[in-house]
C-alpha positions in Angstrom: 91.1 -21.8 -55.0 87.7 -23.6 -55.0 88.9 -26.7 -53.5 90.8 -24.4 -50.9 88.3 -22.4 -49.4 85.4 -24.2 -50.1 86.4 -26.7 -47.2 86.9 -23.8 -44.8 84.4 -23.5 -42.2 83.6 -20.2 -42.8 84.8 -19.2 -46.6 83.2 -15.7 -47.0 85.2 -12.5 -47.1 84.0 -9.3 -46.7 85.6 -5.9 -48.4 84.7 -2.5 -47.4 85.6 0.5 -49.7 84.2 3.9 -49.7 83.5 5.5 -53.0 84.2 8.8 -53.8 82.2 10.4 -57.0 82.4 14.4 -57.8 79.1 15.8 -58.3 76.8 12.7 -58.0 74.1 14.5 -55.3 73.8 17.4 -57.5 73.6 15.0 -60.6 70.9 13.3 -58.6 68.9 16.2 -57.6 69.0 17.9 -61.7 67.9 14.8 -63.2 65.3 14.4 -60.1 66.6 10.7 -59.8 66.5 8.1 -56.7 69.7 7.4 -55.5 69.1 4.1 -54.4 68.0 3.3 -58.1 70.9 4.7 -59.4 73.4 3.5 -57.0 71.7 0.0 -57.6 71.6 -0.7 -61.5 75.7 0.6 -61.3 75.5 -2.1 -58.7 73.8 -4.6 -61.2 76.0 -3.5 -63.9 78.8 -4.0 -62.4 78.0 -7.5 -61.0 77.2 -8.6 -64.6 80.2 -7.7 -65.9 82.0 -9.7 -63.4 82.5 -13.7 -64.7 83.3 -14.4 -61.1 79.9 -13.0 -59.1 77.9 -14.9 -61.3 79.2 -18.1 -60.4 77.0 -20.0 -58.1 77.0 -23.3 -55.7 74.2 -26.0 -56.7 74.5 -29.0 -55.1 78.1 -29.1 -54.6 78.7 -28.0 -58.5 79.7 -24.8 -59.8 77.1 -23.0 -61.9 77.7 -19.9 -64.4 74.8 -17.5 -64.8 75.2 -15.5 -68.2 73.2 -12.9 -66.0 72.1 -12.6 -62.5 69.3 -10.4 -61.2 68.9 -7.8 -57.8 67.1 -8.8 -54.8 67.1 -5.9 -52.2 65.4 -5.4 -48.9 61.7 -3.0 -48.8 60.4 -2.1 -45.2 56.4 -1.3 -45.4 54.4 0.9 -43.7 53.7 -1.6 -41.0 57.7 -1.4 -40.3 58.0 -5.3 -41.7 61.1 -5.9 -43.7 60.4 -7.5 -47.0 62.6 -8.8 -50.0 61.9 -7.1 -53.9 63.5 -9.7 -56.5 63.8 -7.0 -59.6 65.0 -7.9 -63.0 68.5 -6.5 -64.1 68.2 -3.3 -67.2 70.6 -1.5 -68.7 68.9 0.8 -69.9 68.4 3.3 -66.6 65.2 5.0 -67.1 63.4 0.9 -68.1 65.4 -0.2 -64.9 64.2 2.6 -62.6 60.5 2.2 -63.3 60.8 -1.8 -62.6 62.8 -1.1 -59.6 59.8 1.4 -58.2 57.2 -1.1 -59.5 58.9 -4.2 -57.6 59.4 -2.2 -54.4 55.6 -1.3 -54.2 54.6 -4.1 -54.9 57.3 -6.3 -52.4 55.8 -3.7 -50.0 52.3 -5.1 -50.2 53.5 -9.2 -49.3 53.1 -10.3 -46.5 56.3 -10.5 -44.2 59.4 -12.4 -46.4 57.2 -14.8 -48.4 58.6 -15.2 -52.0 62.0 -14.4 -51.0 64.9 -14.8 -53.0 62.9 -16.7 -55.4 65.7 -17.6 -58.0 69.0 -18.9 -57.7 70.1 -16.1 -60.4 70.4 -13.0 -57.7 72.1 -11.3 -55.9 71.5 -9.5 -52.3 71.5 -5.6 -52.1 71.0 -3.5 -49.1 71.2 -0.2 -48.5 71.1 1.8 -45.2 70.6 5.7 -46.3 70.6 6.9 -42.4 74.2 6.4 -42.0 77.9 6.6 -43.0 78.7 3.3 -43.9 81.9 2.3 -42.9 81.9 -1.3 -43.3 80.0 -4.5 -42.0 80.1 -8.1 -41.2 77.6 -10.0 -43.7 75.2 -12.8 -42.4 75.3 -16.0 -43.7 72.5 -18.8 -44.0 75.7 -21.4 -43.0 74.6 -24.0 -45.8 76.8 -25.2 -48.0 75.4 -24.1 -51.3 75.3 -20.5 -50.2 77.4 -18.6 -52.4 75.4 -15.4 -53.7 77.7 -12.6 -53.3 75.9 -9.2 -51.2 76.9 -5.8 -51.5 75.2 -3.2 -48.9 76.1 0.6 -48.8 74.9 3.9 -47.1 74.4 7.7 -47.2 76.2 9.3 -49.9 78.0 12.0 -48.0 80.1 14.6 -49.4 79.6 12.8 -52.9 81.2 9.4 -51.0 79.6 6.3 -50.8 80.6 3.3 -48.1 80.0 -0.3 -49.7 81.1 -3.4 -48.6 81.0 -6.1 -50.3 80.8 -9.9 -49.0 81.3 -13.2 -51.3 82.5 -17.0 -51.3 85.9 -17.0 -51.5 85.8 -20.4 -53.3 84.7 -18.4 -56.4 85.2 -15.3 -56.3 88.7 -13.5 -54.9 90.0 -9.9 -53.9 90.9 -8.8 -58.0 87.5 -9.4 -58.7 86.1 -7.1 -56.0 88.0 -4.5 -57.0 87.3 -4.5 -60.8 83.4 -4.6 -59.6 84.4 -1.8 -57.4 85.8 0.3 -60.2 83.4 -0.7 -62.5 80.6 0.5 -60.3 82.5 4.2 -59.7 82.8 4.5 -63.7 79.0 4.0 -64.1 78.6 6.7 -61.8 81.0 9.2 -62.9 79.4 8.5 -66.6 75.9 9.3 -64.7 77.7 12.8 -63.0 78.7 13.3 -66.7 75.7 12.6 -68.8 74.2 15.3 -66.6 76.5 18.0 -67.0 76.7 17.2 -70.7 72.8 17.4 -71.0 72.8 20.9 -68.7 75.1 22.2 -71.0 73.5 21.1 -74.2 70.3 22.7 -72.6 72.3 26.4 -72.5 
């Protein structure tokens, strides 16, 4: 498969989903959670449990990553776009106090210096104003560009839109989809942690 698409001009595909998970906005809202943080460590999760989106290009070789971090886009005050390069948790609560820390911080640089600072990332994006229904990733065009992006939007009527965009050399459609269901199980365990700690508060 490498050898294949790795000579193609353009060896990227891009697969758009939509998830659907009961009672995530109202889990959200009881545990007073960002959904962006949320939405983003299942993202992270997910991409580490995934052999395949932690395989990278280096200089024509194939490296492994035993774990790969987020990188995803902060827009100041000033309306500048800037890029936050967090550090993957699994534990949630850790993970969303570095992910608030990073983003103030990335908020504070000056346009996109530092960006994408490791080879061990991957790109996240999220576009809360609308219905994600699918979208055409750009691409730097060099060779050794291989890190896989995800973006997604609103979550509407507990549904979230995702696409997801990565190097066909290493990574193929099966993988997607495990990531894909792998990310809907962290959030339906999220939807149920917080009805199993409303109840247990009865």
């Amino acid at each position: 498969m490498f050898e294949l698409f790795s000579a193609y001009g353009d060896p990227y595909f891009d697969l758009a989903v939509r998830l659907r998970v009961p009672g995530l906005r109202h889990a959200l809202s009881r545990r007073r959670h960002d959904a962006f943080g949320v939405v983003l460590q299942a993202v992270s999760c997910a991409v580490n449990e995934q052999e395949a989106l932690r395989l990278r290009l280096h200089e024509r070789k194939v490296v492994r990553f035993d774990t790969v971090h987020p990188s995803w886009v902060v827009v100041g005050h000033d309306g500048v776009m800037r890029f936050a390069n967090g550090r993957h948790d699994n534990d949630l609560e850790v993970f969303l106090a570095s992910v608030e820390r990073t983003s103030a911080l990335a908020a504070k640089r000056p346009g996109l210096a530092g960006a994408h600072a490791w080879d061990d990332f991957v790109y996240l994006r999220h576009l809360p104003e609308v219905e994600l229904l699918g979208a055409r990733m750009q691409r730097s065009g060099r060779p050794s560009d291989s890190v896989p992006h995800v973006m997604w939007g609103a979550i509407v009527d507990d549904a979230i839109g995702m696409t997801v965009s990565a190097h066909h050399g290493l990574v193929d459609e099966t993988d997607v989809v495990a990531f894909v269901g792998s990310v809907r199980g962290r959030l339906e365990s999220y939807v149920a942690a917080s009805v199993a700690t409303r109840i247990a508060a009865l």
